[in-house]
Phi, psi and omega in degrees: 000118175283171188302323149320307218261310182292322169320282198316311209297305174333324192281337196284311178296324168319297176296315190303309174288001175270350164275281235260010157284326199235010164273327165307296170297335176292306158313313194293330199281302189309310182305311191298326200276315174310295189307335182279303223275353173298308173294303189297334212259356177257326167287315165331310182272338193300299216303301156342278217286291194285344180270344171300310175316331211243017178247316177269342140325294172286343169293302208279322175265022181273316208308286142317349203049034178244356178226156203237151186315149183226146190266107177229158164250140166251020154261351179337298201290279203301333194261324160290331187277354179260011169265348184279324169289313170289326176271333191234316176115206170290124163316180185228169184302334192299296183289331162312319189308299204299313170305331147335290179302348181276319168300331173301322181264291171347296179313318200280334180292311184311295178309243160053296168296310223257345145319328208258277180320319195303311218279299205294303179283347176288321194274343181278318187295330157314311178272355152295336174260152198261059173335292151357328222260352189302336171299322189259017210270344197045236186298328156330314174348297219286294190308294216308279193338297171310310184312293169333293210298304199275001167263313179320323210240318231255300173313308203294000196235165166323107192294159152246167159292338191268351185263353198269310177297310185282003169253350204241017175254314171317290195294303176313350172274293184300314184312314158352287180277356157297280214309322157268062191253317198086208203261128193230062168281304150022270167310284170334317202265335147341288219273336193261347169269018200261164313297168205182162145308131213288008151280000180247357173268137159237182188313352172231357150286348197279312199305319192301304161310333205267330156282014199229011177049035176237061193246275199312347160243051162232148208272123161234139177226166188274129168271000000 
């Protein structure tokens, strides 16, 4: 083989393999990018999936009255990707990501209103029972008192629907039993200097208590 014919062949395997060298990477690029675009397109829908929980959250206490509507648009996200898909074609992991991110804040917003109204109508709703009265619950006592503790502990957390039902299930059980003591304003105002010195009551707040049999759960210690 002469020198020339060997030159040549060497040259032809060279460019061959240097295509397929750069077809390989070029395959490796396509893959690594279907795989970014794969990812972005599985954090996109969690972020869907939480912001739909949290759209149906706010729905359920817009509902309720306990939260008043909040103005996002929330076709913005949907309406760019589909002119991006119509005009460009398949998005890339960049753009997928930054709508992910529109929905986050979209979500994050939502929770925020709906935290805010639970804590703000809960504590309000709270201040509307007449506690004091508790006293006068007789066998009712233990429960209400739990009742209370568990409603209590319910404000105090993130809302949900199902923790939002169970305080308005809750709160409507106690309010019941107060409400069937009838009206003991009287009584209330008693009740309401408890605890106290046993100088600041008089002969006829003790008589009031002692009619009303809640003499007997009261205590007096030395301070």
């Amino acid at each position: 083989m002469s020198d020339d014919h060997l030159g040549t062949s060497l040259l032809t395997r060279s460019r061959r393999l240097t295509a397929l060298a750069r077809q390989r990477r070029e395959g490796a690029e396509k893959i690594q990018d279907v795989t970014r675009t794969n990812t972005a397109l599985k954090e996109l829908d969690k972020e869907l999936t939480a912001l739909d929980a949290s759209l149906k959250l706010h729905a359920f206490l817009v509902g309720k009255s306990i939260a008043d509507e909040v103005e996002l648009d929330l076709g913005k996200a949907p309406r760019d990707l589909r002119n991006h898909i119509d005009q460009v074609g398949r998005p890339s992991p960049q753009f997928l990501n930054a709508r992910r991110k529109d929905a986050q804040k979209a979500r994050e917003a939502l929770d925020a209103s709906a935290a805010r109204s639970w804590a703000d109508w809960s504590q309000a709703e709270f201040g509307g029972l007449p506690l004091a009265r508790i006293a006068l619950l007789g066998a009712w006592r233990m429960s209400v008192e739990t009742a209370v503790r568990e409603m209590r502990q319910a404000a105090g957390k993130p809302p949900t629907i199902a923790g939002v039902e169970t305080f308005l299930s809750k709160y409507a059980s106690v309010k019941a039993r107060f409400d069937e003591l009838g009206p003991t304003a009287e009584l209330d105002e008693v009740l309401a200097k408890l605890p106290c010195p046993l100088s600041d009551l008089s002969d006829e707040d003790i008589a009031l208590l002692r009619s009303h049999d809640v003499d007997s759960q009261i205590s007096l210690r030395m301070g």
